[in-house]
C-alpha positions in Angstrom: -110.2 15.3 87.2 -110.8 17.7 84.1 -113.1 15.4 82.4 -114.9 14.0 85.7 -115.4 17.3 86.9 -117.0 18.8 83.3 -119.2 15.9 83.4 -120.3 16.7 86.8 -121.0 20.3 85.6 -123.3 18.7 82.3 -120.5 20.4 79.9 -120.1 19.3 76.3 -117.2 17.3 76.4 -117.0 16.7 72.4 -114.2 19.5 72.4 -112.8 18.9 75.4 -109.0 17.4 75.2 -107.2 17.0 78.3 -104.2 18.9 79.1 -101.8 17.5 81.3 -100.0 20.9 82.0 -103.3 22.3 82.9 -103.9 22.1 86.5 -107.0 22.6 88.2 -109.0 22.2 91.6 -106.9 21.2 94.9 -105.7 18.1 95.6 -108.8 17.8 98.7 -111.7 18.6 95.2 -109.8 15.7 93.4 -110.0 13.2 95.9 -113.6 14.0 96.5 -114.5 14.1 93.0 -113.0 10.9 92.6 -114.3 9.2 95.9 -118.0 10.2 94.1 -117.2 8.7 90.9 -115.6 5.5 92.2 -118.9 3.7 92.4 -117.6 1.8 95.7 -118.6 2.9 99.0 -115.6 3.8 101.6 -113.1 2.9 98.6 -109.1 1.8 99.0 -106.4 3.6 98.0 -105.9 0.4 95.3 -109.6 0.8 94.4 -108.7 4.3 93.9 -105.9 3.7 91.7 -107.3 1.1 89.7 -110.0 3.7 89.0 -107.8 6.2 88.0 -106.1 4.3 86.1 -109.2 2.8 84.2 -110.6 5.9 83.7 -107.4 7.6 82.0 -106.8 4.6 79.6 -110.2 4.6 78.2 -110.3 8.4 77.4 -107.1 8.2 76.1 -108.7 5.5 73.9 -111.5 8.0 73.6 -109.4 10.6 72.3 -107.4 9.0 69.9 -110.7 7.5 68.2 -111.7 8.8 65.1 -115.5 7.9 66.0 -115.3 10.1 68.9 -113.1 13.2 67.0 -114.8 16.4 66.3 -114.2 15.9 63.0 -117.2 13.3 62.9 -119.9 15.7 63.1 -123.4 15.7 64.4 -123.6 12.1 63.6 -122.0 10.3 66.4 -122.7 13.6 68.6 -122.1 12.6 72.9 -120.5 9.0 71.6 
């Protein structure tokens, strides 16, 4: 939810890192967030949760990459 909803608000996410104590939005903006960014019309709750679960592995990938760090620079700047 943090990072699909930054997105949704054009933020920089280069220096975002998600914080799993942080909470934010209801549980009612999450679902809705997430029903807009599923890509299926009228979803499942398994479509949903594969989703989710997608979406959290690959920016944990993101997060732990060194071509995607801060530290880069301007040079991979958005990657």
């Amino acid at each position: 939810y943090q990072y699909l909803n930054r997105y949704k608000r054009a933020e920089d996410l280069d220096h975002f890192l998600f914080i799993p104590e942080r909470t934010e939005g209801t549980e009612k903006e999450c679902l809705k967030l997430l029903l807009e960014f599923c890509g299926r019309h009228n979803p499942s709750w398994t479509e949903l949760s594969n989703f989710t679960h997608f979406l959290n592995f690959q920016l944990s990938k993101c997060e732990k990459s060194v071509f995607c760090s801060p530290a880069v620079g301007e040079d991979f700047q958005g990657f």
